[in-house]
C-alpha positions as CSV (number, residue, x, y, z in Angstrom):
1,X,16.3,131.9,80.4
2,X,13.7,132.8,82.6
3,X,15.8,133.2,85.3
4,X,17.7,136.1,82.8
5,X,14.5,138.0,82.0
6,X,13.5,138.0,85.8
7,X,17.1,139.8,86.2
8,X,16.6,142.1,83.5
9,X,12.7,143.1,84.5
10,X,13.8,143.6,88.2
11,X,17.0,145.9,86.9
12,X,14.4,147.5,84.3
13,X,12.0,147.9,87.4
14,X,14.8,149.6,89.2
15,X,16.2,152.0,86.6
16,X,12.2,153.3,86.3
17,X,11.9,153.8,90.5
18,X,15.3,155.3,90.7
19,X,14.1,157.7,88.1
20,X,11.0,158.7,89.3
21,X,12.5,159.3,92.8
22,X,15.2,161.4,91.5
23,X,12.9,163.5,89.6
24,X,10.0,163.5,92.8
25,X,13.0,164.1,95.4
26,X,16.1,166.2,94.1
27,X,15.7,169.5,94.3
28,X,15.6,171.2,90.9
29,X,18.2,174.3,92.7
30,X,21.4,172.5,92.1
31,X,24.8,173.9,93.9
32,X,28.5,172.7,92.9
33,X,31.3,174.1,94.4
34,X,35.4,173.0,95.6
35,X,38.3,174.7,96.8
36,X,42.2,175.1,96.4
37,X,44.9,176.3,98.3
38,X,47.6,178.1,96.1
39,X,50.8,178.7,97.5
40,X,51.2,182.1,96.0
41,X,49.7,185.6,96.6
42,X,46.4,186.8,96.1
43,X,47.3,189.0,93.2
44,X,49.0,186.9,91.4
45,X,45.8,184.2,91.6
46,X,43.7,186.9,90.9
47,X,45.4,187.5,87.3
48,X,43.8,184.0,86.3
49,X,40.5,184.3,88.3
50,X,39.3,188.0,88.1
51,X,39.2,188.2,84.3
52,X,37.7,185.8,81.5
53,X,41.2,185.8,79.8
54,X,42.8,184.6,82.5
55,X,40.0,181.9,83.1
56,X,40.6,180.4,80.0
57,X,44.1,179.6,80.6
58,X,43.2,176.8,82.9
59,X,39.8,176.3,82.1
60,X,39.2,172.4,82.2
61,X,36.5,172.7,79.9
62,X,37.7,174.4,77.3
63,X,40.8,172.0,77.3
64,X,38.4,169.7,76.1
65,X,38.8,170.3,72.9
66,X,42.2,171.7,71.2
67,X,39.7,173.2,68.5
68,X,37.4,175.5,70.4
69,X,37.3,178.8,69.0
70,X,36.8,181.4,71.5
71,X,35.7,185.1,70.8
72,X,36.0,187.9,73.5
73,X,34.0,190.9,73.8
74,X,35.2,193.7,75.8
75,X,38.8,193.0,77.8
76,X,37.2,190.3,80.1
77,X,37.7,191.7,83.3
78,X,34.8,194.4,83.2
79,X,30.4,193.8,84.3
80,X,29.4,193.2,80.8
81,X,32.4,191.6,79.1
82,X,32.1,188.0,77.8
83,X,33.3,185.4,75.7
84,X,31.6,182.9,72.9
85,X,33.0,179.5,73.1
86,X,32.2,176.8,70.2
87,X,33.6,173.1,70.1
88,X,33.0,170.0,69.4
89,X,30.2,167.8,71.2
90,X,32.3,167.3,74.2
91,X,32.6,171.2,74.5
92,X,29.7,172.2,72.9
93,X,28.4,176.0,72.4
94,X,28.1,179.0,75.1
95,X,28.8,182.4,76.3
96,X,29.6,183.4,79.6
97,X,29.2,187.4,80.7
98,X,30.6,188.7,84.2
99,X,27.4,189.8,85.8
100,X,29.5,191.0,89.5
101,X,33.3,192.1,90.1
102,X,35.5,192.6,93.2
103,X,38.7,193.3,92.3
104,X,41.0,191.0,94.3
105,X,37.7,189.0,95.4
106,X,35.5,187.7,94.0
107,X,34.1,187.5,89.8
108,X,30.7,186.2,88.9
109,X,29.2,185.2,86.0
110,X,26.8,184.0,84.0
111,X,26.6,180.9,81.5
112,X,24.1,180.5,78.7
113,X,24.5,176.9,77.3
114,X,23.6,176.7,73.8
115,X,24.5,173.4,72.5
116,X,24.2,170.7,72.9
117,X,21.9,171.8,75.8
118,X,20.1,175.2,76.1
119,X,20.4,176.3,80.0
120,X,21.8,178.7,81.9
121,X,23.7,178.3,85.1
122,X,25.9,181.1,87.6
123,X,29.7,180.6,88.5
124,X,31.8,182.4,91.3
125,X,35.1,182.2,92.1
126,X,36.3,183.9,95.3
127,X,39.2,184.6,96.8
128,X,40.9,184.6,100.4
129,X,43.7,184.8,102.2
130,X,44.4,181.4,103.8
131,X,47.6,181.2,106.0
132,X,50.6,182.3,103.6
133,X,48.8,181.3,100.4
134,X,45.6,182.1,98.8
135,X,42.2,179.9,98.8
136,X,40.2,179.8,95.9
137,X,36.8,178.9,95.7
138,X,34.9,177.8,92.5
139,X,30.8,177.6,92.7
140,X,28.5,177.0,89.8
141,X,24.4,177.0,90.4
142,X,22.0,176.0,87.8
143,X,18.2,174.8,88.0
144,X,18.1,170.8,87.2
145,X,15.4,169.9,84.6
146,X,13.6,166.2,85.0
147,X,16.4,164.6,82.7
148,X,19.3,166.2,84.8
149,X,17.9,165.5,88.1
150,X,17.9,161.8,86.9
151,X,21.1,162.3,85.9
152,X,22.7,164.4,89.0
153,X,25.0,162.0,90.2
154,X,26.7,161.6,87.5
155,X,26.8,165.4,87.1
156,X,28.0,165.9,90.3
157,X,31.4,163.0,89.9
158,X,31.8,164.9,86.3
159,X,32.2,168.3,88.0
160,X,34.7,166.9,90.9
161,X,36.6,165.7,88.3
162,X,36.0,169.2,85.8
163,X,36.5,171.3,88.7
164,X,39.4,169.2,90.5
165,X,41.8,169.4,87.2
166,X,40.6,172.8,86.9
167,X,41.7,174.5,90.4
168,X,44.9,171.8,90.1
169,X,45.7,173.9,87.0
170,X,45.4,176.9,88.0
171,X,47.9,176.6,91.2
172,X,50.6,175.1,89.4
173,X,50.0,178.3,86.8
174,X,49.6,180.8,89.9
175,X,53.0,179.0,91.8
176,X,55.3,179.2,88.6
């Protein structure tokens, strides 16, 4: 029995030093970002990247849950026009507005979180011509508070997998 407790103070012991080197070391600037390479042409990738419509067609996220109501404002491919999501607690509650445009390029955007987590965070997708098919590039940046540094990497295996099924969605949509 005492041999069981020592285990269980020394992986107590652990858990605390982990988490008070992850929130002392990891930087609070916290930068995600993975690549595809779509056999098809840029235009037709950019239908599903350069607008918010076209987003949520292979958007992993909202996949999540086949309840989500989404609400657009504006056409979603314009500075200023956004969409409200709302789900369930795997989805959660948000908006995210396109903040920078470059037709055939690159879209940026910005997230506000509202549940079950308030925070914002950026996302990019870009696109280039690689070889005869088109590369596209997701990024997301977002400042980590104490709990999510603690937490990062488990963040960072959620959004490989996230961003993985995403961009594998989208090129067998943009290859059709």
């Amino acid at each position: 029995m005492k041999t069981l407790l020592k285990i269980i103070g020394i992986i107590i012991l652990l858990i605390i030093v982990y988490a008070l080197v992850a929130v002392l070391a990891f930087s609070k600037d916290y930068h995600y970002e993975k690549s595809v390479v779509i056999n098809a042409p840029k235009e037709k990738v950019w239908q599903y990247v350069g607008s918010l419509k076209g987003y949520n067609a292979w958007d992993p996220f909202s996949k999540a849950d086949k309840n989500i109501v989404i609400t657009y404002s504006g056409e979603g491919d314009k500075v200023g026009d956004s969409y409200h999501w709302k789900g369930d607690k795997n989805v959660g509650e948000g908006e995210q507005t396109i903040t920078e445009i470059v037709p055939g390029e690159k879209m940026m955007t910005k997230l506000h979180f509202i549940q079950p987590f308030e925070g914002d965070a950026k996302a990019a997708f870009v696109v280039t011509p690689e070889g005869s098919g088109t590369k596209v590039t997701w990024m997301i940046d977002n400042e980590l508070n104490a709990m999510m540094k603690i937490m990062k990497p488990m963040m960072n295996s959620n959004m490989d997998k996230m961003f993985g099924q995403g961009l594998e969605d989208l090129k067998k949509l943009s290859e059709k």
